[in-house]
C-alpha positions as a printed NumPy array, in Angstrom:
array([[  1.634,  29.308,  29.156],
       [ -1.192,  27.31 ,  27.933],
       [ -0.837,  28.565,  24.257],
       [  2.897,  27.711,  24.276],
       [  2.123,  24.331,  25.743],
       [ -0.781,  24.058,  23.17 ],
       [  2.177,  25.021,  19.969],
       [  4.273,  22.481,  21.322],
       [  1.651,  19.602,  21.595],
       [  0.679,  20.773,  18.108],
       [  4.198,  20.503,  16.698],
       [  5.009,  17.295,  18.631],
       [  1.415,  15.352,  17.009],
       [  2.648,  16.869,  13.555],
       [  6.325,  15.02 ,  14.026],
       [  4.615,  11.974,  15.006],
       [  2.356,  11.516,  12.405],
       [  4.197,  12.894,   9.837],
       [  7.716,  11.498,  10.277],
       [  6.757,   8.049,   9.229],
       [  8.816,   5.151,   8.083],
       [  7.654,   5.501,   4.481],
       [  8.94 ,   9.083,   4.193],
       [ 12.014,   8.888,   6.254],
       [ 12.92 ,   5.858,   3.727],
       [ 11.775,   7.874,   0.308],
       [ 12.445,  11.427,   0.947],
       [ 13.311,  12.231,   4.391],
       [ 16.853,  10.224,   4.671],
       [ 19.262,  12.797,   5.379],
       [ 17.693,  13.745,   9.015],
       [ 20.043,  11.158,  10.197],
       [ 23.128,  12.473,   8.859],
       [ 25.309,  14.233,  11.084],
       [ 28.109,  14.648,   9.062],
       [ 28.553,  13.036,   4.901],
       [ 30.559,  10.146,   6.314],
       [ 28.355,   9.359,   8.862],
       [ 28.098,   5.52 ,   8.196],
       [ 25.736,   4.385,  10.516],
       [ 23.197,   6.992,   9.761],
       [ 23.806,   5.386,   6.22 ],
       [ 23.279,   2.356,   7.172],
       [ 19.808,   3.351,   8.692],
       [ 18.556,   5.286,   6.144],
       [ 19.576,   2.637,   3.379],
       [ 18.386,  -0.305,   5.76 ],
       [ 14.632,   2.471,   5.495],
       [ 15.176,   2.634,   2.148],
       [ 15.385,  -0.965,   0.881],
       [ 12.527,  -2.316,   2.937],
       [  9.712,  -0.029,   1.436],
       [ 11.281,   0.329,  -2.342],
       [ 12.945,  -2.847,  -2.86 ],
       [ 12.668,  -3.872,  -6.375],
       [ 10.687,  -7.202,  -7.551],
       [ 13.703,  -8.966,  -8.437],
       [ 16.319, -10.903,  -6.872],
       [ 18.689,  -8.841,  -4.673],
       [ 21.887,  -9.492,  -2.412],
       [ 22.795,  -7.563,   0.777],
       [ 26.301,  -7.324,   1.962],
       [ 27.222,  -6.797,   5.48 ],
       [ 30.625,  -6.344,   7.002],
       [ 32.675,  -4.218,   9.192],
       [ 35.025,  -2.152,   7.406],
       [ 36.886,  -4.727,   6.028],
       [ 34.563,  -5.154,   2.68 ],
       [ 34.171,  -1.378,   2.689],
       [ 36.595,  -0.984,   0.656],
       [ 37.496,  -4.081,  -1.232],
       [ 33.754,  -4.801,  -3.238],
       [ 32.676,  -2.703,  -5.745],
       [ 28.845,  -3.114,  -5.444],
       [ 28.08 ,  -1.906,  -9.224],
       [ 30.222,  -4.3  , -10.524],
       [ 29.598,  -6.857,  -8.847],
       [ 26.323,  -6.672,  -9.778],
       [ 27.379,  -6.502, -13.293],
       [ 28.852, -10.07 , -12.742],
       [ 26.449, -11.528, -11.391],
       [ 23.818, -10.142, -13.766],
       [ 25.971, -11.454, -16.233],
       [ 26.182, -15.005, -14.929],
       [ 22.64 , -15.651, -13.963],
       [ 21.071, -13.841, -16.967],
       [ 18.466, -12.182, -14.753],
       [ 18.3  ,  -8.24 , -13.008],
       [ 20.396,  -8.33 ,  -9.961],
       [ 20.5  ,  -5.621,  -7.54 ],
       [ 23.551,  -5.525,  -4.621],
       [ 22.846,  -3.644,  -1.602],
       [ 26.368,  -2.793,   0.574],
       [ 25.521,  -2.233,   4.078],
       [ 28.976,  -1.753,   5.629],
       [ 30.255,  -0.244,   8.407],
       [ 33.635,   0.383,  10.964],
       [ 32.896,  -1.324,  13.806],
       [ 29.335,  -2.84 ,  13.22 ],
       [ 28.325,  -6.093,  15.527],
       [ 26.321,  -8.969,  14.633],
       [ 23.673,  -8.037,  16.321],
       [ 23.249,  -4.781,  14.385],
       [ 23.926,  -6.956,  11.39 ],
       [ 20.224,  -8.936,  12.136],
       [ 18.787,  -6.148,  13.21 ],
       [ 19.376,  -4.454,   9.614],
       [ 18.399,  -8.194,   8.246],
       [ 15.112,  -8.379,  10.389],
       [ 13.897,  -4.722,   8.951],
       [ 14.945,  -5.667,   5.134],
       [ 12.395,  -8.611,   4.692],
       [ 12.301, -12.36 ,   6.227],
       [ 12.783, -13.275,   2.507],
       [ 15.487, -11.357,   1.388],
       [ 19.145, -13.176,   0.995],
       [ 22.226, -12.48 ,   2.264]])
């Protein structure tokens, strides 16, 4: 009893310090996926993702319900916008069915106080 309570201690301090942030946002992503059209577990990882390896430069995050799923091309506009400012440009699409404004700042609040969208 005590050696199967001492595994499961073991395993449980391994998960916590291990599973960090930083990995879950680098290399560790797909542990929320349930399915590959799981959009919120998207929307976490990518949410991970962009506030430990967001890039130097200027960047734009789009949030919506599914309404700009499907209508905005994020590579392209990028393109445009790279294009009309003359400087890198990197688009982030962060949409969702169904997402509320609360989630919205929530995703906004992890990102970076000085990130625009």
């Amino acid at each position: 009893m005590l050696g199967t309570l001492g595994v499961a201690l073991t395993i449980f301090l391994l998960f916590v310090t291990l599973l960090t942030p930083e990995l879950l946002a680098t290399k560790g992503y797909g542990y929320f996926f349930a399915k590959p059209t799981d959009d919120y577990a998207y929307l976490t990882s990518e949410t991970l993702r962009i506030s430990k390896t967001a890039p130097p430069h200027q960047g734009i995050v789009l949030m919506e319900t599914s309404n700009i799923q499907e209508a905005v091309y994020a590579k392209y506009l990028e393109q445009l916008l790279q294009e009309k400012t003359k400087q890198p440009m990197t688009v982030y699409k962060l949409t969702a069915g169904g997402l509320f404004l609360l989630e919205e700042i929530c995703m906004l609040e992890r990102i970076d106080i000085d990130f625009r969208a």
